[in-house]
Kinemage of the C-alpha trace (Angstrom):
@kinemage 1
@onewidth
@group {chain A} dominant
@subgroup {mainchain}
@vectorlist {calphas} color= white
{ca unk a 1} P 99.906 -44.436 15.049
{ca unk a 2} L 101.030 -45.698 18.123
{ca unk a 3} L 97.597 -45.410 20.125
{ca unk a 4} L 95.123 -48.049 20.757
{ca unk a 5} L 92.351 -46.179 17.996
{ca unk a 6} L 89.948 -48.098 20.241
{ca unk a 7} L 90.694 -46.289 23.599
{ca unk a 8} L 91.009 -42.849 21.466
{ca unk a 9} L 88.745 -39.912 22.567
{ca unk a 10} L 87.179 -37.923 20.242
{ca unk a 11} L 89.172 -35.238 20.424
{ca unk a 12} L 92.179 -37.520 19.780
{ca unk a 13} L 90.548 -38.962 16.701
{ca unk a 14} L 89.429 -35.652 15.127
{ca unk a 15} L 93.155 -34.094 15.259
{ca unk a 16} L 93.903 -37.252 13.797
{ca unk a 17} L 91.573 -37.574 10.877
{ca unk a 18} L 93.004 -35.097 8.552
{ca unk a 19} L 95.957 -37.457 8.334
{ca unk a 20} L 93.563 -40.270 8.365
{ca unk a 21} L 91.392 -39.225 5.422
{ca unk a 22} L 95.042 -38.056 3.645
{ca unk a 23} L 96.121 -41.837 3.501
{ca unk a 24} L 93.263 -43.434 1.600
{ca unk a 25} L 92.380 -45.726 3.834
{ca unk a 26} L 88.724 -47.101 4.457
{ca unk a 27} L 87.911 -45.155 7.603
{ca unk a 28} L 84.482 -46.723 7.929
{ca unk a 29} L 86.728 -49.803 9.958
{ca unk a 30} L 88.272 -48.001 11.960
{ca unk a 31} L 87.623 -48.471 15.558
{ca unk a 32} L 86.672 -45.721 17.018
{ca unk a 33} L 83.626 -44.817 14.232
{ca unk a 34} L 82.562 -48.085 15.222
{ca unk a 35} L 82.052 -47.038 18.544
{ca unk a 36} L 81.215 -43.091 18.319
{ca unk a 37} L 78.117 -42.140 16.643
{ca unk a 38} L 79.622 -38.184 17.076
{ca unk a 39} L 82.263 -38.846 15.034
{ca unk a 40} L 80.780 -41.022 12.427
{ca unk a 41} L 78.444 -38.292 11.802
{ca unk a 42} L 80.858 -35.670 10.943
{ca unk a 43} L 83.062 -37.967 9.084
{ca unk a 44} L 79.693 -38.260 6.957
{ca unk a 45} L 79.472 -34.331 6.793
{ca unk a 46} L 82.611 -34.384 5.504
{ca unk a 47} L 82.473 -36.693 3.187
{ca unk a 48} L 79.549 -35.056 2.302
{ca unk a 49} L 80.651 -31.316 1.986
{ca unk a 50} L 84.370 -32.804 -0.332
{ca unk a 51} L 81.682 -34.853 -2.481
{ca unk a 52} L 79.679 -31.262 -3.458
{ca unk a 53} L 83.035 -29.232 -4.118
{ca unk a 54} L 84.104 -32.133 -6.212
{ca unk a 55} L 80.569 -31.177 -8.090
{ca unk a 56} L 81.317 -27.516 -8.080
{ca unk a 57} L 84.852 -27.689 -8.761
{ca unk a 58} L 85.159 -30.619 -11.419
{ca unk a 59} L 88.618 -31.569 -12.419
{ca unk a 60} L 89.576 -30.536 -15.937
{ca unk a 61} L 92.131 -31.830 -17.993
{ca unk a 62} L 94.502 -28.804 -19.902
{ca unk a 63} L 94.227 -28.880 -23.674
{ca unk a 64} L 96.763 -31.510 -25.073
{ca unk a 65} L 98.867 -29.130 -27.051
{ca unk a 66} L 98.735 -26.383 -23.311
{ca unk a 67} L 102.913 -27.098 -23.293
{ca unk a 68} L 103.694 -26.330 -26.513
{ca unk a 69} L 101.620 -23.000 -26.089
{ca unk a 70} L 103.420 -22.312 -23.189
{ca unk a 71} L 106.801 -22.765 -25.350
{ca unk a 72} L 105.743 -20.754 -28.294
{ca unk a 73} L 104.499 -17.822 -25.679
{ca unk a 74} L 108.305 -18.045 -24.168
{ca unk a 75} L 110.106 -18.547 -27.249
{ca unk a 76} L 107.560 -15.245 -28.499
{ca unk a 77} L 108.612 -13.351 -25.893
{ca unk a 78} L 112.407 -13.868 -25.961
{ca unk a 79} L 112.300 -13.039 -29.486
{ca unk a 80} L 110.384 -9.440 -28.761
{ca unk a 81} L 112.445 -8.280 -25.916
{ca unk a 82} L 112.246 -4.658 -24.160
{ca unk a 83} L 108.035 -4.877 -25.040
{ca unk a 84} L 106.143 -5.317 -21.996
């Protein structure tokens, strides 16, 4: 980012936060939501609306043995061929 983030307008800074949030980095330093209580507040939204899908839509690890089911399906189906 070549900009000075503290002479960025609003507009500037919201095409810029989906790249923003996609790096990781702390965002509550950032210059500009120091300065803009517009934009801190929907940075909060959003961090508020990604929190509840995490809760709706919880990560869940596949069954350890999910490849070799895969396999065995494939190697299942090779050996039936012509039986869809």
């Amino acid at each position: 980012m070549t900009r000075d983030p503290k002479a960025m307008t609003c507009e500037q800074f919201q095409a810029q936060l989906p790249e923003l949030v996609g790096s990781g980095e702390d965002l509550s330093t950032h210059p500009h939501l120091r300065n803009c209580a517009r934009c801190s507040a929907l940075l909060a939204d959003l961090e508020t609306i990604a929190e509840a899908a995490r809760q709706l839509f919880p990560v869940v690890e596949p069954p350890h043995d999910l490849w070799k089911q895969i396999e065995s399906a494939i190697l299942d189906e090779e050996a039936s061929p012509g039986q869809d």
